[in-house]
N, C-alpha and C positions, 0 to 999 in steps of 0.2 A: 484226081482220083488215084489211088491207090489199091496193088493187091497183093497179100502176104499167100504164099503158097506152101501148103505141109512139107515136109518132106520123106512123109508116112505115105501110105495108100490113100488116098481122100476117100473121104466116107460122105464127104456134102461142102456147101458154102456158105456162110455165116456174112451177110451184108449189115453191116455196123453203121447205123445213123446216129451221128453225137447232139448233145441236149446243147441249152442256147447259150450264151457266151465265150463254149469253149471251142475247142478243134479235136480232129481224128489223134492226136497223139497222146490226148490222156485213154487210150486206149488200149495202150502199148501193151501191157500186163494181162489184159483179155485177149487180146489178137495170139499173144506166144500162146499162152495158154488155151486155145481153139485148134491151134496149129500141131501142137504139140499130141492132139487128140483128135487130127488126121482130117483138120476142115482147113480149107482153103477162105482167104477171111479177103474182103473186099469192103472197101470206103473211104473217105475223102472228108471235105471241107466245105460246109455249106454255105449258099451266098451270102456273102455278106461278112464271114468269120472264116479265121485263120488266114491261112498264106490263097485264099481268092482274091482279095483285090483290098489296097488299103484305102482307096476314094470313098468306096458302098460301106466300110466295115459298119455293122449293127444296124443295117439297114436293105429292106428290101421292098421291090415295088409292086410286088401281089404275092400270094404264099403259093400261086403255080410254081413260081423258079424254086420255090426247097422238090415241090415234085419230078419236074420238068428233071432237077438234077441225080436223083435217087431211082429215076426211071433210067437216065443212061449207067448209071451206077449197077443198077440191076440187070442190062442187057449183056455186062463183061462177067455177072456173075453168073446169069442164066446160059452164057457160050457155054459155060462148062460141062454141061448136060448131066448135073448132078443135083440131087437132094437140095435146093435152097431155101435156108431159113431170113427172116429179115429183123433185124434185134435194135430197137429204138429208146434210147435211153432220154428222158421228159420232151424238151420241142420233138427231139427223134421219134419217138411213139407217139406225137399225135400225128407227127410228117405218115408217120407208117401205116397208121390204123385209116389215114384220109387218102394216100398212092394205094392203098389196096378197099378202100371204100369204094372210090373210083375206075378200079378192074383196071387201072394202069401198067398194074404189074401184078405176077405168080409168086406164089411162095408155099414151099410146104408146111408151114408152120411160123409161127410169129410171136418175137419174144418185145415186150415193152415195159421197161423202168422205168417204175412213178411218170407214168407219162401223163403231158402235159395239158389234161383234160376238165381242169379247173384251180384257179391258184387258190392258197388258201385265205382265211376270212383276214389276215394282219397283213399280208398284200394286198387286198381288197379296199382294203381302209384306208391306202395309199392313193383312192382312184382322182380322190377330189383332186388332191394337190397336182398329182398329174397331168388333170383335167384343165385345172386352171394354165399350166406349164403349156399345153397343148395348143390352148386356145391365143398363148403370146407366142409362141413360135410356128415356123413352115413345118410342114411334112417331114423336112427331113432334118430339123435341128435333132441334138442330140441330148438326153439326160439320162441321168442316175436313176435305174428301176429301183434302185434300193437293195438289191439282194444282196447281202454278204456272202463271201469267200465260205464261212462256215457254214451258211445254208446249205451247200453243195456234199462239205464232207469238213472233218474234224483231222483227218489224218495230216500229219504234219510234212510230209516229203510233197504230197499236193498243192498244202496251204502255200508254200515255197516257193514251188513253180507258179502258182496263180501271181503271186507277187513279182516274180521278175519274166512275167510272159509277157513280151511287148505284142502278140498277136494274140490275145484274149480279149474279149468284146466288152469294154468296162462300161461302155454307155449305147442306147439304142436311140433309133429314130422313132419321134410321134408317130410314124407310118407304120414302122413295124412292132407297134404295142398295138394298137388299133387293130393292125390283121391278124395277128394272131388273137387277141381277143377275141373276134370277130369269127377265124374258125374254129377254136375253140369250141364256139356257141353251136356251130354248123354243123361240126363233126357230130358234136353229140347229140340234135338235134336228128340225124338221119344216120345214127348208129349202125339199125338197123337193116343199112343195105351192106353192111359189112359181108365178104362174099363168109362160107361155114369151114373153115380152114382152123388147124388146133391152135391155142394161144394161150401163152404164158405170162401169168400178168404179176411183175413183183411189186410190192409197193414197201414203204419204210414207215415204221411205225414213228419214228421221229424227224418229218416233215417239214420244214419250214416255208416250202415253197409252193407244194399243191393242196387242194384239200382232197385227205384220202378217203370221206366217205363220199363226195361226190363222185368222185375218179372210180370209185369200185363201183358204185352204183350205177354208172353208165358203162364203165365193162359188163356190167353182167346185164344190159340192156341187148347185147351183141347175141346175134342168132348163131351159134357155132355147139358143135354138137362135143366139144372139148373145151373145158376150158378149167384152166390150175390157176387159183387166185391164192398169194402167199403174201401175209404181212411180215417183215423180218425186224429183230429187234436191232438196237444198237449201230446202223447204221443211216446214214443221210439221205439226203437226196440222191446223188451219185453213186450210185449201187456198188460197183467196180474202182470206183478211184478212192482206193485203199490198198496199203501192200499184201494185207491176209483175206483176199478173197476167196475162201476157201467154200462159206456155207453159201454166199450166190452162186458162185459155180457149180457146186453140187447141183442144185436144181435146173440151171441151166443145161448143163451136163446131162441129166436125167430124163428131160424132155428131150433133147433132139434123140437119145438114146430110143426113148419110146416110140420116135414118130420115125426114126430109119428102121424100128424092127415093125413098122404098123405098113411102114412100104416094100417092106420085106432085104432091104438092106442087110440087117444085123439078123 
């Protein structure tokens, strides 16, 4: 766990859950950019991925431990006794929408990219072969989801790094395709006991990885008396991992803005 600290007045804290394959470090460019706009940014590296452990890497043995770990994740940021937001970008937002389904954790608001609440129909049609894969190997062999580098994002300083990152999760275990499937199904199945806290939901008009009208469809299943649904053009799956992040941030930006002056903050 990691935690980047302003060196402004803090106005709040920004807990950052990263999507599946990668680590906390394609995040870099978001974190300065929160800091530099007076939030204290807190997050880490979920089991299984990054510098956690290279035995488990792309695998895990129930999806409590992604909560289990963004609960102690959330306790270094709720010390602060400030304004906390929780920002989940695909696995990250469905991690986030299921630790705060389950009243695990507090948050004043909650932001989720293209999160991970239904793949779309051309991953789908991957399930056979999987299925067969699944059925010759243990729990924890490992294979090729299929997703490309470019499903993620097109930008070229990224596509680079994904190439020479010896800690990016190029293969998963049969156990952890099945559990996240699995909650997937769960999450969106009992939506709504989502607690009624504001929520920012961005999704990307050029998709490869979820399907965006299920994914919107079960966001607006959610019982919350706020909520900003934005499709944006010309970017990917990976909201943030591009160097001109200018028009996600904006709205990022704009919501916490709204919800520190709704708590009388600003």
């Amino acid at each position: 766990m990691w935690k980047w600290e302003t060196d402004k007045r803090p106005k709040g804290v920004v807990l950052v859950i990263h999507d599946m394959m990668e680590h906390h470090d394609y995040y870099a460019g978001l974190i300065a950019q929160l800091r530099n706009d007076g939030y204290h940014v807190v997050t880490g590296d979920l089991p299984g991925h990054g510098q956690t452990t290279r035995m488990n890497k792309g695998h895990i043995s129930d999806f409590a431990q992604y909560l289990d770990r963004v609960k102690e994740w959330h306790e270094v940021a709720w010390a602060y006794r400030l304004p906390t937001f929780i920002l989940g970008q695909g696995l990250g937002g469905l991690i986030a929408i299921e630790v705060l389904r389950r009243n695990m954790i507090r948050a004043d608001g909650l932001i989720v990219l293209n999160p991970l609440l239904a793949f779309k129909q051309s991953f789908i049609n991957r399930k056979n072969t999987i299925r067969s894969s699944i059925r010759m190997g243990s729990d924890t062999h490992r294979f090729d989801p299929g997703l490309e580098p470019g499903y993620f994002t097109t930008d070229k300083k990224y596509l680079d790094l994904y190439e020479n990152d010896e800690l990016l999760v190029r293969k998963v275990s049969h156990h952890w395709y099945r559990t996240v499937i699995n909650q997937m199904k769960d999450t969106s199945e009992y939506i709504d006991d989502m607690p009624d806290i504001p929520i920012l939901a961005i999704t990307s008009k050029e998709n490869d990885i979820i399907e965006k009208s299920l994914t919107v469809k079960t966001l607006k299943d959610i019982n919350t008396s706020e909520m900003t649904l934005l499709a944006l053009d010309n970017i990917q799956h990976s909201v943030f991992q591009r160097d001109d992040i200018t028009d996600p941030y904006h709205y990022l930006a704009r919501f916490l803005d709204d919800q520190l002056f709704r708590i009388g903050i600003l």
